[in-house]
C-alpha positions in Angstrom: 157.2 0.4 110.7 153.7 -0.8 110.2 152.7 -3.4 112.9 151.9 -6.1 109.7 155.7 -5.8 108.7 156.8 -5.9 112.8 155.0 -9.2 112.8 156.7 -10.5 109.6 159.7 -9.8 110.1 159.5 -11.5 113.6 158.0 -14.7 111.4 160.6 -14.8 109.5 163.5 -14.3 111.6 161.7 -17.6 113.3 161.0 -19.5 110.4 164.7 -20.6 109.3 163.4 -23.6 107.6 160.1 -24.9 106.1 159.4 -27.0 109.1 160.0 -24.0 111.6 157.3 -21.9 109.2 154.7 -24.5 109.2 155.3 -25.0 113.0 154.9 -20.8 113.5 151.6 -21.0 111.1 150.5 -23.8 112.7 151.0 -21.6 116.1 148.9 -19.1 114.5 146.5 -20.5 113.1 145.9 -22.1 116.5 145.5 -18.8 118.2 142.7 -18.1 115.6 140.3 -21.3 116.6 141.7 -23.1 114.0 141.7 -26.8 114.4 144.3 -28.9 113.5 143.5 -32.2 111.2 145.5 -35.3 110.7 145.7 -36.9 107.3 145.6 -40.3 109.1 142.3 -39.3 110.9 138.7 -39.7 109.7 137.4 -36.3 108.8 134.2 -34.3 109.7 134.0 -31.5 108.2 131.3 -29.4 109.5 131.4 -25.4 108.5 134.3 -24.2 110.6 138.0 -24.1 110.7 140.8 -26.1 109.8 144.3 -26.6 108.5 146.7 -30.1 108.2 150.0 -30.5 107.7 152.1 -33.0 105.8 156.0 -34.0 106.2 155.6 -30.8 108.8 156.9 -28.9 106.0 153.4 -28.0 104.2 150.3 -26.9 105.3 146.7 -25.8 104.3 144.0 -24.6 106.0 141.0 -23.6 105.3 137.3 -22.3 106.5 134.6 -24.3 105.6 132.1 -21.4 104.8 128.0 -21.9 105.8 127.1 -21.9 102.0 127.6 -24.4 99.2 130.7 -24.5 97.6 128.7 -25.1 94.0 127.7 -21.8 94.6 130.6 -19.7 96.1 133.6 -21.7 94.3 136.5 -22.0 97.0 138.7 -19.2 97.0 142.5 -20.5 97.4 146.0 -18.9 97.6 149.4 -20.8 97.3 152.4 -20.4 98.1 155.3 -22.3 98.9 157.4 -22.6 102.4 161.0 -23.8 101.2 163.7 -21.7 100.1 167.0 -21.6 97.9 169.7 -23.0 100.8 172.4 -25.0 101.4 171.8 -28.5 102.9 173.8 -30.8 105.2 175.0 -33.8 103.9 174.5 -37.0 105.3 178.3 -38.2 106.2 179.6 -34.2 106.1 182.3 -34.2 108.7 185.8 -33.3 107.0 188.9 -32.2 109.2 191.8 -30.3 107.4 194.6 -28.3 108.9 192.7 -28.2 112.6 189.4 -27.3 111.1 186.5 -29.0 111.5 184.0 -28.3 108.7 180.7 -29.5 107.5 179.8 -30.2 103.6 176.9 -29.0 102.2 174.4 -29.6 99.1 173.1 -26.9 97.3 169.2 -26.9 97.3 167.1 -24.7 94.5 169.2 -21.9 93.2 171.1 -20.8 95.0 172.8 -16.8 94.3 175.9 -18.9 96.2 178.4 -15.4 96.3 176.2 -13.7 99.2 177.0 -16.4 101.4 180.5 -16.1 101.9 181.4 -14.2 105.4 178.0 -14.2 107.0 177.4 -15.3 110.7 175.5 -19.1 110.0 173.5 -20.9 112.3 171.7 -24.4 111.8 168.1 -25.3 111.8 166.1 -27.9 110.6 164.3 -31.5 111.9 166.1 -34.5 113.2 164.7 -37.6 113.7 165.7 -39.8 116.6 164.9 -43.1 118.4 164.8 -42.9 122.4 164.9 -46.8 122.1 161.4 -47.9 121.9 159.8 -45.2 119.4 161.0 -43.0 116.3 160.6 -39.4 116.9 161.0 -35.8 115.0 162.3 -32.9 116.2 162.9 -29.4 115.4 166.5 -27.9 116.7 167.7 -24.2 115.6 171.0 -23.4 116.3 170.1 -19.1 117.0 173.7 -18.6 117.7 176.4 -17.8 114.9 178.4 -21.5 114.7 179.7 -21.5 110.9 181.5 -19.9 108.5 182.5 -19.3 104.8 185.2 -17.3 104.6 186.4 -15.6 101.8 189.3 -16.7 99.7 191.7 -13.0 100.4 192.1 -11.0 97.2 196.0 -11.5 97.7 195.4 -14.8 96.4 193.6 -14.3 93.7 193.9 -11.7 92.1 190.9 -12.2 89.5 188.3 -11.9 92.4 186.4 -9.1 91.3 186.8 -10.5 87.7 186.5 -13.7 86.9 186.3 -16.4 89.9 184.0 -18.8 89.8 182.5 -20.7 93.0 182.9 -24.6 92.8 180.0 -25.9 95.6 181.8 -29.5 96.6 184.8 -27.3 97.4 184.7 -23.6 97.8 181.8 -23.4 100.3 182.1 -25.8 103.4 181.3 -23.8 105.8 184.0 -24.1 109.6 182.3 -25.1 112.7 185.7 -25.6 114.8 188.9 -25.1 115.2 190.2 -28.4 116.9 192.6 -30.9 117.3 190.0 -33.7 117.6 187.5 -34.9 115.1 183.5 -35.0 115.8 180.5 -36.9 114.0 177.7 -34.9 113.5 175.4 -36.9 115.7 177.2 -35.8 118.2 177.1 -32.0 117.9 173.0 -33.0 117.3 172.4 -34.8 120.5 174.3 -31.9 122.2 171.6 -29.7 120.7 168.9 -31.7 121.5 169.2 -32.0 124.8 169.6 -28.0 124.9 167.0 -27.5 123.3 164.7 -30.3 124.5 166.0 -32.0 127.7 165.9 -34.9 126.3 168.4 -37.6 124.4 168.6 -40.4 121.9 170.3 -41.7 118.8 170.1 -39.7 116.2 168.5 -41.8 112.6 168.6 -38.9 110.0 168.1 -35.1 109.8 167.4 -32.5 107.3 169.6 -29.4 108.2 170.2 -26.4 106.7 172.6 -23.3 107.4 171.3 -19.5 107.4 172.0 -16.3 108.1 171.9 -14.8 111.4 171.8 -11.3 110.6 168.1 -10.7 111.7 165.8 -9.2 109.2 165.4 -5.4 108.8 163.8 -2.5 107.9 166.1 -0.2 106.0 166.6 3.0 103.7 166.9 6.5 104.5 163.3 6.8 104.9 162.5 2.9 105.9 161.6 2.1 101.8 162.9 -1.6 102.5 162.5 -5.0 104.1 166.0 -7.2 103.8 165.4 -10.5 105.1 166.5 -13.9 104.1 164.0 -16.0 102.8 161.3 -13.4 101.7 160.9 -15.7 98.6 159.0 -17.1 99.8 157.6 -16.8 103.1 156.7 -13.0 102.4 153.5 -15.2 101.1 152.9 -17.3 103.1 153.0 -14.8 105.7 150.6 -12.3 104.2 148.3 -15.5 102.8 147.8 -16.8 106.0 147.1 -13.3 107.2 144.7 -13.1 104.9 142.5 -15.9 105.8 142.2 -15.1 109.6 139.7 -12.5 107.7 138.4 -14.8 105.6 134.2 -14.5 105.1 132.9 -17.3 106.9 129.7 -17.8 104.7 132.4 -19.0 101.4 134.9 -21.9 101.5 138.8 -20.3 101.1 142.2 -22.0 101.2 145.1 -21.0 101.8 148.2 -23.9 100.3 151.7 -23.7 101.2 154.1 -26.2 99.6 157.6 -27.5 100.4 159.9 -28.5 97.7 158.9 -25.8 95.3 162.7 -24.4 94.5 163.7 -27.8 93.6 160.8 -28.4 90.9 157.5 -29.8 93.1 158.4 -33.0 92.8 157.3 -35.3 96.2 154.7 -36.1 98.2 154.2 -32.1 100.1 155.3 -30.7 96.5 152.6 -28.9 94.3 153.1 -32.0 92.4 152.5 -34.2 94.8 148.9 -35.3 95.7 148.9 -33.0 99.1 146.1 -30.4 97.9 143.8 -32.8 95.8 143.5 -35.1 98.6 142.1 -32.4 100.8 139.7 -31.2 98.0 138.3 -34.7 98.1 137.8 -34.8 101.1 136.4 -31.5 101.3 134.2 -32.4 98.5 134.2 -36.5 98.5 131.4 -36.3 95.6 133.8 -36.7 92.5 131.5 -34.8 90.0 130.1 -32.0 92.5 134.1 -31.5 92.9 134.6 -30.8 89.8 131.7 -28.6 89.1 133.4 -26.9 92.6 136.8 -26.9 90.6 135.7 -25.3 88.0 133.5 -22.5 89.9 137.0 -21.8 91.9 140.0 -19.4 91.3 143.5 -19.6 93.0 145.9 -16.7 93.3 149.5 -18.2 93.2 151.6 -15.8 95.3 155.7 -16.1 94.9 158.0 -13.1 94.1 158.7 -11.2 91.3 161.7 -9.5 89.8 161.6 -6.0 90.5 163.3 -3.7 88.1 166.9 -2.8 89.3 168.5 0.6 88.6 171.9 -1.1 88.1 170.7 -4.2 85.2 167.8 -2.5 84.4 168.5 -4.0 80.8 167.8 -7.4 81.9 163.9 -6.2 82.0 161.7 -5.8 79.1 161.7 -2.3 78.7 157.6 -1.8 79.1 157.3 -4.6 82.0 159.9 -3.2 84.9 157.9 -3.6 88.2 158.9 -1.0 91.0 159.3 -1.8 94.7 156.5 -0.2 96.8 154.3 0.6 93.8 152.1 -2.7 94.5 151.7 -6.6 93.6 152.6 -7.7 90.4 150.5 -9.9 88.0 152.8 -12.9 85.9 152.4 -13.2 82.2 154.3 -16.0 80.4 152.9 -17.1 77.3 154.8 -20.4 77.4 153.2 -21.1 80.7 155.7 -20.7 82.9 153.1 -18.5 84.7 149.7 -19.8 85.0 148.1 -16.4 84.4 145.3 -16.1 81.4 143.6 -12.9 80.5 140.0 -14.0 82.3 142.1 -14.4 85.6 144.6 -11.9 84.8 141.4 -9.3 84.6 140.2 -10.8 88.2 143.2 -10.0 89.9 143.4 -6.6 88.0 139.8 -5.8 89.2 140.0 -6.4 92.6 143.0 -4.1 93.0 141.0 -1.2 91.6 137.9 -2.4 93.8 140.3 -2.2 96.6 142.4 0.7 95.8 145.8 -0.9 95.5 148.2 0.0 92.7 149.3 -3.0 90.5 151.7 -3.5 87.9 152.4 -6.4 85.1 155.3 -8.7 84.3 156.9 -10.6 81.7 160.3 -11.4 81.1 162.7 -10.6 78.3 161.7 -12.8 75.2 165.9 -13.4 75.4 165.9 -14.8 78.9 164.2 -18.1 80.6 161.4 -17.6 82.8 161.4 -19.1 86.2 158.5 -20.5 87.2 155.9 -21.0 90.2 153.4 -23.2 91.9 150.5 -22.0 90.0 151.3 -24.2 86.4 151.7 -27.3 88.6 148.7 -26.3 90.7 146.5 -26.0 87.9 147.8 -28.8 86.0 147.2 -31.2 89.0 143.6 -29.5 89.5 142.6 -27.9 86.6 141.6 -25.3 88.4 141.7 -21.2 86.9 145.0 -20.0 88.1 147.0 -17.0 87.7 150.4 -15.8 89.0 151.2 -12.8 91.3 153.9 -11.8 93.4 155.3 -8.6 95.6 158.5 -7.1 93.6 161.7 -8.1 95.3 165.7 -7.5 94.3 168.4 -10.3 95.0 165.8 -13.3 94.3 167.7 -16.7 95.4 170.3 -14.3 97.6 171.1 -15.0 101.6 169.1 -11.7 101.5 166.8 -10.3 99.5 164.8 -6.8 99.3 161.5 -5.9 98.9 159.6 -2.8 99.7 157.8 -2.0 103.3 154.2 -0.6 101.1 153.8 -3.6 99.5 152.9 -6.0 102.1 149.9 -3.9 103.1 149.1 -3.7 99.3 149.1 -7.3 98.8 147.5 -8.4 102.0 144.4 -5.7 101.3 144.2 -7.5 98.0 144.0 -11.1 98.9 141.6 -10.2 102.5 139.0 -9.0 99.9 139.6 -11.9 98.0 138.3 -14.4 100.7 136.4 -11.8 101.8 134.4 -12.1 99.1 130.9 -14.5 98.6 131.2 -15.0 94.8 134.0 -14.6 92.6 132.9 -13.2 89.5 132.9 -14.1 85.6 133.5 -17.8 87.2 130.2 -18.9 85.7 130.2 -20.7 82.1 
């Protein structure tokens, strides 16, 4: 195994929720003489390097480079840090024939069949008062503490044929087997002072259940990465790798949004005013911004739906994208996809420049098109976008698959991207 998928598997398996990835980048970025910024802070931004969070759940940083933006554009990669899931509710405590069980809401997509009989644990951000301030705080249950077992086949017969999954009933997942009930605060403040060594009453929290099973390099000849969560943290992994290398004479970027899976809609959402308030701050001039907009590209990196040997007629027969055979540019012609043939020729350039194999995408013209960051992006900036992703099977799954070539494939691609002084055919 190559020592870039060692270290992202490792991020992943720590990075159960958005605020746990943006807390690891954050780490990183750290070790790299990044500094950190705070949005309620006064900024100057000499040439250097920087990143900020928001709601601890997105994050961008970015180098400052020594030359003029106006005439090197600003290079910028998004991604996003949330994934599909399923969510604690806010009363969720239910106790029925000795069990004590915890309901849940799904969030994005979920592919809700995987997640019967896996090993769950709970991780996410709490937010207490110690009795004089409010405070957040991460907790990550590591050890197996829930549940969702499987209705047996004896009982239903029609398992393998027809049942259907109902989410406010069939998927609660079992904490307990007791004769006494428990409020969720409580099992929270436990955990808190494990984790912490400290106590208080617990206010609100944003908690969601995951897999244990650790991510994995498989196949007869190690052809695969399974891992929860590699839509989408695969990219922001490989992004953020990325611009540790980035040139330091250019400005790049590097975005990672929360809330992506559930439409962009909030405050650290692509919709949400998180990137264009650090472009004016970057750039406070409103008219040299845009002239800086419009000299700049961003690559929007989620996954993409590799072709699978099993459905392969859910795949337009000419765009079937292979695992291992390298990133994969997004076409929609409804704009589901931000990608235009000036950009889509960029991208397509680079990989030859840099020797990496790519392919091309589009979805059956019988079958809606997900969509990405990159529309909203370039909607909310107007800057020239286009869509990419690394090939993955069981998108929206408890685990998903993606090939162990393409992260190096990808990465090459987007280091010589900020690598890079100028980005060309931006002039017009």
């Amino acid at each position: 195994m190559s020592s870039l998928n060692n270290d992202l598997i490792n991020f992943i398996a720590q990075s159960p929720t958005p605020f746990h990835a943006v807390a690891n980048m954050s780490a990183i970025l750290d070790n790299n003489g990044f500094s950190g910024l705070r949005e309620r802070d006064s900024w100057d931004l000499a040439p250097g390097r920087y990143y900020v969070t928001h709601n601890e759940s997105s994050i961008i940083a970015f180098v400052v480079g020594n030359k003029d933006p106006l005439d090197t554009g600003i290079r910028m990669v998004g991604a996003h840090t949330d994934s599909p899931c399923l969510r604690v509710k806010p009363n969720p405590v239910t106790h029925k024939h000795s069990y004590l069980q915890l309901g849940v809401e799904v969030y994005g997509g979920v592919l809700l069949n995987p997640w019967y009989d896996r090993d769950l644990g709970l991780a996410g951000r709490v937010t207490y008062t110690d009795g004089k301030k409010i405070h957040n705080c991460l907790l990550h249950f590591e050890q197996p503490i829930g549940v969702i077992p499987s209705l047996a086949i004896h009982l239903d017969r029609d398992a393998n044929t027809s049942r259907s999954i109902n989410p406010q009933k069939d998927i609660p997942p079992i904490l307990l087997q007791t004769s006494e009930t428990m409020t969720v605060e409580e099992l929270l403040s436990d955990q808190l002072s494990k984790e912490h060594g400290t106590s208080g009453k617990i206010l609100g929290y944003e908690l969601s259940f995951y897999d244990t099973n650790p991510p994995a390099v498989i196949g007869l000849k190690s052809d695969f990465i399974a891992s929860a969560r590699l839509d989408n943290l695969l990219s922001c992994f490989l992004g953020l790798q990325s611009l540790l290398t980035a040139n330091p004479e250019a400005t790049s970027l590097l975005v990672c949004n929360d809330h992506e899976e559930v439409g962009s809609v909030s405050s650290a959402g692509a919709q949400g005013p998180f990137l264009r308030s650090v472009l004016e701050r970057l750039v406070p001039d409103t008219q040299t911004r845009h002239r800086v907009i419009a000299n700049s590209l961003l690559i929007s990196a989620d996954n993409a739906h590799g072709i699978h040997p099993n459905y392969d007629d859910r795949h337009d027969q000419n765009h079937g994208p292979k695992l291992n055979f390298g990133p994969v540019i997004k076409v929609n012609a409804n704009q589901r996809y931000a990608t235009n043939s000036e950009t889509e020729a960029y991208f397509a350039n680079l990989c030859e420049l840099t020797d990496v194999p790519y392919q091309k995408f589009t979805n059956r013209s019988d079958l809606a098109c997900g969509s990405t960051i990159g529309p909203i992006t370039a909607k909310e900036i107007g800057v020239r976008t286009l869509d990419v992703g690394l090939p993955t099977f069981a998108m929206h799954s408890i685990r998903e698959l993606a090939g162990t070539k393409d992260a190096d494939y990808l990465r090459k691609v987007l280091s010589a991207f900020y690598g890079s002084e100028d980005i060309p055919g931006s002039k017009h």
